[in-house]
C-alpha positions in Angstrom: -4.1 17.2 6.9 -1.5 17.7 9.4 1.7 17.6 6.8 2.5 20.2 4.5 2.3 18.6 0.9 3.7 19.2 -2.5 3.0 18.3 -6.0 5.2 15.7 -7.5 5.9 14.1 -10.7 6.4 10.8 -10.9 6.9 7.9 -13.3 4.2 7.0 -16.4 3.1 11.1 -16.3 1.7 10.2 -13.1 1.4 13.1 -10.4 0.8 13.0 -6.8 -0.1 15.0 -4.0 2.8 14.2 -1.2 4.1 15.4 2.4 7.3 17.6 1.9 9.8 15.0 3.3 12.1 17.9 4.5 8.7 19.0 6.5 7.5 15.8 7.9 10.2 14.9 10.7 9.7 18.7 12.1 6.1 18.5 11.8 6.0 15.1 13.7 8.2 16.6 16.7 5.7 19.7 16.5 2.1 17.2 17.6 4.7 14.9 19.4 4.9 18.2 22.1 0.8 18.2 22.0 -0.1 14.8 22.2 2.8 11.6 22.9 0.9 9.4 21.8 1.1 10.9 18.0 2.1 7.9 15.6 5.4 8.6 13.4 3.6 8.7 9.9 5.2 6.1 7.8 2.7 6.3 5.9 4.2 9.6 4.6 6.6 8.4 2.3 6.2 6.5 -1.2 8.6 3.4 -0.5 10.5 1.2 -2.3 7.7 -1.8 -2.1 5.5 0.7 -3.2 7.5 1.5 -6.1 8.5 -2.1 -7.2 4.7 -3.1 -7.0 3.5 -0.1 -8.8 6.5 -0.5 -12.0 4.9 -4.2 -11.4 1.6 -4.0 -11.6 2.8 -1.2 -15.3 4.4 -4.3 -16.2 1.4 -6.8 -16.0 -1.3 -4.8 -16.4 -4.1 -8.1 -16.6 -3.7 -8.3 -13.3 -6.0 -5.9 -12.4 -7.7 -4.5 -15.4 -11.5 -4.6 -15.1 -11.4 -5.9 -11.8 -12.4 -4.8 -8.6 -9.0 -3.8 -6.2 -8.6 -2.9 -3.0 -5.2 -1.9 -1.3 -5.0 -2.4 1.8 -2.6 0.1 4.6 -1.5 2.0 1.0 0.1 5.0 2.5 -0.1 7.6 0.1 -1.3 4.6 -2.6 1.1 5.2 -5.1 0.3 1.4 -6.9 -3.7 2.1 -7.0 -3.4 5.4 -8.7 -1.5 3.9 -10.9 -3.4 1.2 -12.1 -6.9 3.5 -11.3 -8.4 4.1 -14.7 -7.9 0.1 -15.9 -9.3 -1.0 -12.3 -13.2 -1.3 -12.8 -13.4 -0.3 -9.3 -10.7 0.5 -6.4 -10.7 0.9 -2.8 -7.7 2.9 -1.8 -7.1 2.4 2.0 -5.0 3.2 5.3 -6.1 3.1 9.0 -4.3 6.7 9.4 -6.7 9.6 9.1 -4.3 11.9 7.7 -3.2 9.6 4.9 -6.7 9.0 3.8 -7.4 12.6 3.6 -4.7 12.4 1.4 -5.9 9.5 -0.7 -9.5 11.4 -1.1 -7.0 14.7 -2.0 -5.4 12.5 -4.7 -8.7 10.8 -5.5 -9.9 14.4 -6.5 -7.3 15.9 -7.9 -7.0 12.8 -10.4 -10.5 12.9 -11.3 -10.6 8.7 -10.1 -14.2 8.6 -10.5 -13.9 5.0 -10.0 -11.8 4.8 -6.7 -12.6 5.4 -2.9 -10.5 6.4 0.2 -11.4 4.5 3.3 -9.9 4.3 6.9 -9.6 0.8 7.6 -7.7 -1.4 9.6 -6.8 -4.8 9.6 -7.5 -5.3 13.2 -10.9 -5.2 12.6 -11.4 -5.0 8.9 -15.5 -5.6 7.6 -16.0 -8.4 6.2 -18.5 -6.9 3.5 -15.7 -5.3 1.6 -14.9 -8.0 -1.4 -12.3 -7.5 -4.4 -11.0 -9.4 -7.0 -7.4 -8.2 -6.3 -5.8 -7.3 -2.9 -2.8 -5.4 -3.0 -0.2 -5.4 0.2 3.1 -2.7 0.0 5.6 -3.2 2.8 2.8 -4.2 5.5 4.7 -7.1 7.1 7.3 -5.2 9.4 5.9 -5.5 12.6 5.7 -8.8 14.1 3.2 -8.4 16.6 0.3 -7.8 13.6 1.4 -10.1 11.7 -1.5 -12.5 13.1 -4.5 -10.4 12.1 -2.8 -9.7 8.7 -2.2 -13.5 7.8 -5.9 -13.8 9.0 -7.4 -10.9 6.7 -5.1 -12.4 3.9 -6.1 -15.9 4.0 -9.8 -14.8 4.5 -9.4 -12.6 0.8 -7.8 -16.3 -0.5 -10.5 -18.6 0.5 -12.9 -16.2 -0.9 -11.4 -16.7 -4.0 -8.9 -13.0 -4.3 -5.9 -12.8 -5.9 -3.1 -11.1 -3.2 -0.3 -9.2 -4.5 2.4 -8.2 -1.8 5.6 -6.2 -2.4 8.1 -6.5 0.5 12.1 -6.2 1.2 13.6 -9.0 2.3 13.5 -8.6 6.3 14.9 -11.3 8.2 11.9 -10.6 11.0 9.5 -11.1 7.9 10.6 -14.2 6.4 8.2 -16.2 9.1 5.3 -14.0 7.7 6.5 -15.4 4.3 6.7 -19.2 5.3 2.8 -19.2 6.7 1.8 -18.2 3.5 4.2 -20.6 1.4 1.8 -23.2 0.0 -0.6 -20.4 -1.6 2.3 -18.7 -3.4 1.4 -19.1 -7.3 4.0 -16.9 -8.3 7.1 -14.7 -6.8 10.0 -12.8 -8.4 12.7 -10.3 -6.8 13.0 -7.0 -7.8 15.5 -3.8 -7.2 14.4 -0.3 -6.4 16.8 2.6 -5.6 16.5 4.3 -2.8 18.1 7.0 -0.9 21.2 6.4 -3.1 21.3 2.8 -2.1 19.4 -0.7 -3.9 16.7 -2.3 -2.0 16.1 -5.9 -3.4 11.8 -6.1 -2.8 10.2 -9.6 -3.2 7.0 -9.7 -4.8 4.3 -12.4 -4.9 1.1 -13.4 -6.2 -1.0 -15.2 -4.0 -4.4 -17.3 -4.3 -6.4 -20.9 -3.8 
């Protein structure tokens, strides 16, 4: 683990293990000078998709309970250690190294005997992995993955998974949106607060 990391409490007497935000920008500028080609770690931050899908998923808990989940580019996978000891299984996952050492950190230090930390990617994501539930936090900002993503996600739907995805309403993203339309089942709009300002996030539940 490359970030320094604190303790913090958050909602539902859930506690995680997190990069020190006043530590990460420094940090970052610190490998930048080693190696260019260092990625900025979004993943480092718990964002607002994240937090609407997680006070989501408190809300409708039979989304996921006994079920077999597996998030997909989670970050620091606020929403799966949230829903972990209802889950009957849950695959907690990020292609960045240093956010699934993170995930296994959290893994541990929440006693998840249920849950695993893997470093996938979408790219080129196994096909072997199966789940009842797929859950997708803030994953459609970059228009040249969007491609592989819609591919992965209406692979999981033909096999019969239910997709959740939490996003803010991007302009750039609504053509991710449209692709996906007709297997839309159900979609509200939410409000998180962040950074002293209100991000509206969309959220839908997708399947055949």
């Amino acid at each position: 683990m490359n970030y320094p990391i604190q303790l913090v409490k958050l909602k539902k007497g859930l506690s995680l293990y997190v990069p020190n935000p006043e530590n990460v920008k420094s940090t970052y500028e610190h490998m930048l000078e080693k190696d260019p080609l260092t990625p900025f770690p979004f993943w480092a931050k718990i964002w607002a998709s994240s937090k609407a899908l997680t006070q989501y998923l408190f809300e409708h808990p039979e989304l996921v309970r006994g079920k077999k989940v597996i998030e997909i580019g989670a970050g620091i996978g606020q929403p799966s250690f949230a829903i972990a000891a209802i889950c009957k299984e849950i695959v907690i996952s990020d292609h960045n190294k240093d956010a699934v050492e993170l995930i296994t950190k959290n893994i541990h230090h929440l006693g998840c005997n249920n849950a695993t930390a893997m470093c996938l990617d979408w790219n080129v994501f196994p096909e072997s992995i199966k789940a009842d539930v797929i859950l997708l936090s803030d994953i459609n900002y970059a228009p040249e993955q969007f491609e592989p993503l819609l591919k992965l996600i209406l692979q999981y739907i033909l096999d019969g998974s239910e997709i959740i995805i939490a996003t803010p309403q991007r302009i750039m993203a609504s053509s991710f949106i449209e692709k996906l339309e007709s297997n839309i089942k159900h979609s509200i709009t939410t409000s998180v607060n962040e950074e002293d300002k209100t991000v509206a996030i969309s959220i839908y539940i997708l399947g055949r």
